[in-house]
Steps between C-alpha positions, in 0.01 A plus 500: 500500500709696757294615815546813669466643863282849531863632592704320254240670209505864684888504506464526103305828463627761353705208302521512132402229228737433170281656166488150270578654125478311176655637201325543300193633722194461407271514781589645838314466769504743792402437858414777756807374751593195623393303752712350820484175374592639153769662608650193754511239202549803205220417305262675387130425569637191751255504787346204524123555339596782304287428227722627203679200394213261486330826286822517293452145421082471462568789247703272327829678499685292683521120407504338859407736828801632680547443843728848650426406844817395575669707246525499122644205379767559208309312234180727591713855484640339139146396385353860586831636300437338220135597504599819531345575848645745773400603829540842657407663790364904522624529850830262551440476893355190642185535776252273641198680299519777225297719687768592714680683240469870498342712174854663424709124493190378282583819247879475572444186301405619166797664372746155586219320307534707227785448466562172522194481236749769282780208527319176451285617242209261581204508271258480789542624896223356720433692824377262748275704709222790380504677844927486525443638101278786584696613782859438302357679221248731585249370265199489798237373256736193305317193470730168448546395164680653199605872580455794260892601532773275476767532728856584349384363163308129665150449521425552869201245630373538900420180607387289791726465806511131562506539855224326722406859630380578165200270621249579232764352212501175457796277315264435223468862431849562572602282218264690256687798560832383505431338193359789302849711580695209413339454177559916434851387598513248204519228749388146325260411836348135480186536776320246703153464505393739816460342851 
């Protein structure tokens, strides 16, 4: 795992992360923005302790747990290809917390989203973050789970954000949810027995 000075992180906001895109698409997963750390190694979810990928794999939807600390390894981006998993972000700029992102980049983000849902086509787009949602949208009383309205023809879920501020979350409920969207996605998910 790389390390990282406080300056050698900072020097990467604003910086932007690569989308990952299987074709075909079937479930895409959208984070608020990314991270420093995200954005130094050009992964997504990478911090160390992010809790997504060891919630991707409890949920069964991965076969092994994916380390992105360092980076995605090329086996890993094929293996989340061939499942048919993407990653996406609603605002493409990298900061050190999503809270520093102002209400009009948070709806600026929509309309590239839709579009990129337009394109893919996946069967399921899960929004990783009810607050990010509400504010994106302007839906102020969504609750996560399956949405009413699809979103450019894909089911649209708000789930989780797998990051460690999200305190009352825990990876065992993370994986739940993942694994509900990836099942709407037609994702074949073997779980493990909850920790």
């Amino acid at each position: 795992m790389p390390r990282f000075t406080r300056t050698e992180l900072e020097s990467f906001h604003g910086a932007r992360v690569d989308d990952l895109i299987a074709d075909p698409l079937r479930l895409l997963f959208v984070g608020i923005n990314p991270g420093l750390w995200t954005a130094a190694v050009n992964a997504h979810f990478a911090r160390p302790g992010n809790r997504f990928w060891p919630a991707l794999h409890l949920a069964g939807i991965t076969p092994a747990r994916i380390d992105a600390s360092g980076g995605l390894r090329p086996a890993d981006s094929d293996l989340l290809r061939r499942l048919g998993i993407g990653f996406t972000n609603l605002v493409p700029l990298a900061s050190a917390r999503a809270d520093e992102l102002t209400l009009a980049q948070v709806r600026a983000g929509v309309r590239p989203l839709t579009e990129l849902v337009r394109r893919f086509r996946p069967r399921v787009v899960a929004m990783l973050g009810i607050t990010a949602y509400r504010q994106a949208f302007e839906v102020r009383r969504a609750t996560t789970g399956r949405q009413p309205v699809d979103l450019a023809g894909a089911q649209l879920w708000v789930l989780p954000n797998p990051s460690g501020l999200n305190a009352h979350e825990t990876i065992d409920s993370l994986a739940v949810a993942y694994r509900d969207a990836a099942v709407a996605a037609g994702l074949t998910v073997h779980p493990r027995p909850l920790q």
